[in-house]
N, C-alpha and C positions, 0 to 999 in steps of 0.2 A: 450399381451406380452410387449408391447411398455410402456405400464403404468408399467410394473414392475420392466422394463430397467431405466424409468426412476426414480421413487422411489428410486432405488439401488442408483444412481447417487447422489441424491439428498440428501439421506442419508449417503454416501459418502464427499458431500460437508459439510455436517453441521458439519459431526467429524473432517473432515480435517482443518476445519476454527474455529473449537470450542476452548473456551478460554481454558488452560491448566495452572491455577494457574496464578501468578504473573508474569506480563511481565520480559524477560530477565533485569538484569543490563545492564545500559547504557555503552556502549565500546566508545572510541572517534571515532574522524568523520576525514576521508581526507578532505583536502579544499572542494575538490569539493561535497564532500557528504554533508560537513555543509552549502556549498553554495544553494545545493539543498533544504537541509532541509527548511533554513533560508526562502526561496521565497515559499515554501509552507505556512510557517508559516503566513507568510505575506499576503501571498492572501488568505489564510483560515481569516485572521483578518478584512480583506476589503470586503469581499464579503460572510461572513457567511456559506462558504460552502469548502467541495477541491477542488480541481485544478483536470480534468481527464489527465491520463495519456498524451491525446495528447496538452495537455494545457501544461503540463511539458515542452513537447519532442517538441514545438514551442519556447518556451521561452528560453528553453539552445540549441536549433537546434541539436535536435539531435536524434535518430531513437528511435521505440516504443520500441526496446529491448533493446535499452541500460536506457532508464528509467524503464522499469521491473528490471534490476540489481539494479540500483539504489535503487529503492525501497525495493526493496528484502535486501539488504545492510542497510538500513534504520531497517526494520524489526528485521534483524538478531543482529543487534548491538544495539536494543532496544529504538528505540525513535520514531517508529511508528507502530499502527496497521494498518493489510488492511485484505480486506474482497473479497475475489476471484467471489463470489458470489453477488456483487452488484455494483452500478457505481455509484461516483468515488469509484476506487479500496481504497482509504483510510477512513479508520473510524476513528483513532483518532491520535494524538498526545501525545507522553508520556513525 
């Protein structure tokens, strides 16, 4: 039963996370979202990889759920992918 709870889920996750054609157009950014973006960029360039959430949420001081908005903001206004299903939650830069 467990294996098919989890399959379900699993399967779940790949649709929910699955590409769906061409990333939204880019919407502008508040300062602070482009300030977010901007330090992502920046340590995505230094260091080869993303920043995990709690690497964010140290850097601007500030709780795990307000960088899930963030990001989710980032997402919906089209200038990043993330991927629920793996760490760091970001896959790419658009």
């Amino acid at each position: 039963m467990a294996n098919k709870k989890k399959k379900t889920l699993m399967q779940h996750l790949k649709k929910k996370t699955a590409k769906k054609g061409p990333p939204p157009p880019k919407q502008p950014l508040t300062g602070k979202q482009k300030e977010v973006l901007d330090w992502i960029v920046d340590f995505h360039k230094k260091n080869d990889i993303f920043p995990t959430n709690s690497e964010i949420a140290e850097e601007f001081d500030m709780s795990g759920g307000n960088v899930s908005h963030y990001l989710t903001q980032l997402v919906q206004r089209g200038h990043i992918i993330t991927d629920p299903t793996m760490r760091p939650l970001i896959r790419e830069i658009i």
